[in-house]
C-alpha positions in Angstrom: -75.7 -11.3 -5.7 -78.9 -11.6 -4.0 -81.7 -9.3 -4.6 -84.3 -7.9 -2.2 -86.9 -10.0 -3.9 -85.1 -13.1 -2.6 -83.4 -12.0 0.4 -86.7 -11.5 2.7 -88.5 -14.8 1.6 -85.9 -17.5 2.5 -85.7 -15.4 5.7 -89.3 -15.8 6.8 -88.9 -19.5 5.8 -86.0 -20.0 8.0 -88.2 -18.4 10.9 -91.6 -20.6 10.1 -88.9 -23.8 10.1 -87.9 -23.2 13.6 -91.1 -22.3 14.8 -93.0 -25.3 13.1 -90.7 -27.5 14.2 -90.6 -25.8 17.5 -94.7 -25.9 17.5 -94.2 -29.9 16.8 -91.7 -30.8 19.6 -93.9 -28.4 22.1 -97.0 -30.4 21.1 -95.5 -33.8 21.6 -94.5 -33.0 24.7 -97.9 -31.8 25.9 -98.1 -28.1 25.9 -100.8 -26.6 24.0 -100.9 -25.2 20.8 -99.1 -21.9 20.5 -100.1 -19.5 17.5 -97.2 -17.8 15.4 -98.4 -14.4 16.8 -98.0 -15.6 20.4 -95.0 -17.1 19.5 -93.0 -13.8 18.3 -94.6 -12.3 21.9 -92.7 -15.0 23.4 -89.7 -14.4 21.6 -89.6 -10.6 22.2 -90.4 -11.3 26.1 -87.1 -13.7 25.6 -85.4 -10.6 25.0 -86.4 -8.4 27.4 -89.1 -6.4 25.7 -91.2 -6.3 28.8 -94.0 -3.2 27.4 -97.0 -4.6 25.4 -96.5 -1.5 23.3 -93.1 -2.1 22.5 -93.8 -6.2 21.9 -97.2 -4.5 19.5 -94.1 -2.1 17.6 -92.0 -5.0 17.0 -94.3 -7.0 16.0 -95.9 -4.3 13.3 -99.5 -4.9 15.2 -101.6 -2.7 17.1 -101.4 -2.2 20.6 -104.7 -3.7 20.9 -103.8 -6.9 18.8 -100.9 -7.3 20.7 -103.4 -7.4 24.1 -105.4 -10.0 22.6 -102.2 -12.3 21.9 -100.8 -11.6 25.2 -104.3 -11.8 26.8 -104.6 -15.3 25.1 -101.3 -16.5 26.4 -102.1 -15.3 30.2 -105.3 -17.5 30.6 -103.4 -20.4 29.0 -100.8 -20.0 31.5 -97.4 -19.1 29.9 -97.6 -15.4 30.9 -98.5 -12.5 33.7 -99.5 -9.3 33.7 -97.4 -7.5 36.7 -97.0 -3.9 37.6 -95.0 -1.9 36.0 -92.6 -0.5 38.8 -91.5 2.2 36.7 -94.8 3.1 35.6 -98.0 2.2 38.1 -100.5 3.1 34.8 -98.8 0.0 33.1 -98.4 -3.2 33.1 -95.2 -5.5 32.0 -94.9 -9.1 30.8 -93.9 -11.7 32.5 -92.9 -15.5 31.8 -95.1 -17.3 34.3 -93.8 -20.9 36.4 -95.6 -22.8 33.5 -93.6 -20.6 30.7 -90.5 -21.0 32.5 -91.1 -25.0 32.5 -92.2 -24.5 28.1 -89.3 -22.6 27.6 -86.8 -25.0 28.8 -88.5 -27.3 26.6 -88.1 -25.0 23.9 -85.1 -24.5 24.5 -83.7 -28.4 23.9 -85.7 -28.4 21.1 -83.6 -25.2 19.8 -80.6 -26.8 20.4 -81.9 -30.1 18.4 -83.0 -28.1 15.3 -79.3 -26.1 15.1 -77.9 -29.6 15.3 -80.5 -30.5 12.4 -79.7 -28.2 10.4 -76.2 -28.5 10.7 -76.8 -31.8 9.6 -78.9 -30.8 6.7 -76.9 -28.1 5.2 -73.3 -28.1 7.3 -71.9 -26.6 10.0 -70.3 -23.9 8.4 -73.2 -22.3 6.9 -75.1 -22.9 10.4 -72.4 -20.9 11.7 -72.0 -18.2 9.2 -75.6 -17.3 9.7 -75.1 -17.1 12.8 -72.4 -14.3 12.6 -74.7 -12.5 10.2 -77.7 -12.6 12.1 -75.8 -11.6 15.5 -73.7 -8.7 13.8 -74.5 -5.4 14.7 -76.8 -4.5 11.8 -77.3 -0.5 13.2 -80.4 1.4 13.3 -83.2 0.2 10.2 -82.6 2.7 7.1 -85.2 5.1 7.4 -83.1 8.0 5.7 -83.7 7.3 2.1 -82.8 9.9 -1.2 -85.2 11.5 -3.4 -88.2 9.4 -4.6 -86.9 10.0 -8.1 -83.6 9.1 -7.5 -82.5 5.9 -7.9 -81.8 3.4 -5.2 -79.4 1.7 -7.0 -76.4 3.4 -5.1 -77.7 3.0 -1.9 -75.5 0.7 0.5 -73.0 0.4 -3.1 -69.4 0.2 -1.3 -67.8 1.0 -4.9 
């Protein structure tokens, strides 16, 4: 069984892999160097989270951190600041021409480190954690029992 202590640690590995790697191939090809931070802005933007307040939530920084970062990442090009047309107070992030161009690169470079690692430790498990991580997980467990209980039941099918 794995245990909490190990579960969260080979997770963030997995993550710094792909984005060293990914940071490597980007770098060889010319782009500039791209921080972690800006990085996961990137990859929230790549899923729609538009909002620099809800790319700062996600990310666990401040709102103001989370400026910075995508602040950085507009004068190097990748990003714009545009109107919010929902909101004309805010503003919403979006890929600019040049980030469009870095994330087709990033892209093939994706698609080369899945095939790595399929190599390095077989399709199967690629795949499996690929069902895991794309299964509906639900809402994050925020509902917990007494302090002095025990969490030793919790999520305990039997």
């Amino acid at each position: 069984m794995v245990g909490a202590e190990t579960l969260i640690v080979p997770l963030l590995q997995a993550f710094c892999w792909f984005d060293d790697g990914l940071q490597s191939y980007l770098q060889s090809k010319g782009w500039s160097h791209v921080t972690r931070p800006q990085s996961m802005v990137m990859a929230n933007v790549a899923i729609g989270v538009r909002k620099p307040s809800d790319i700062a939530r996600n990310m666990g920084i401040s709102r103001q951190a989370a400026h910075t970062t995508i602040n950085q990442m507009v004068a190097m090009g990748m990003l714009e600041l545009r109107q919010d047309k929902d909101d004309r107070r805010s503003k919403i992030v979006a890929v600019s021409g040049d980030g469009l161009a870095m994330r087709r690169d990033a892209d093939q470079v994706m698609e080369a480190l899945i095939a790595e690692l399929r190599r390095r430790i077989g399709a199967r498990n690629v795949e499996n954690l690929m069902r895991a991580f794309s299964a509906d997980w639900g809402e994050p467990v925020t509902d917990w029992p007494d302090a002095r209980a025990s969490l030793a039941d919790v999520g305990d099918p039997g």
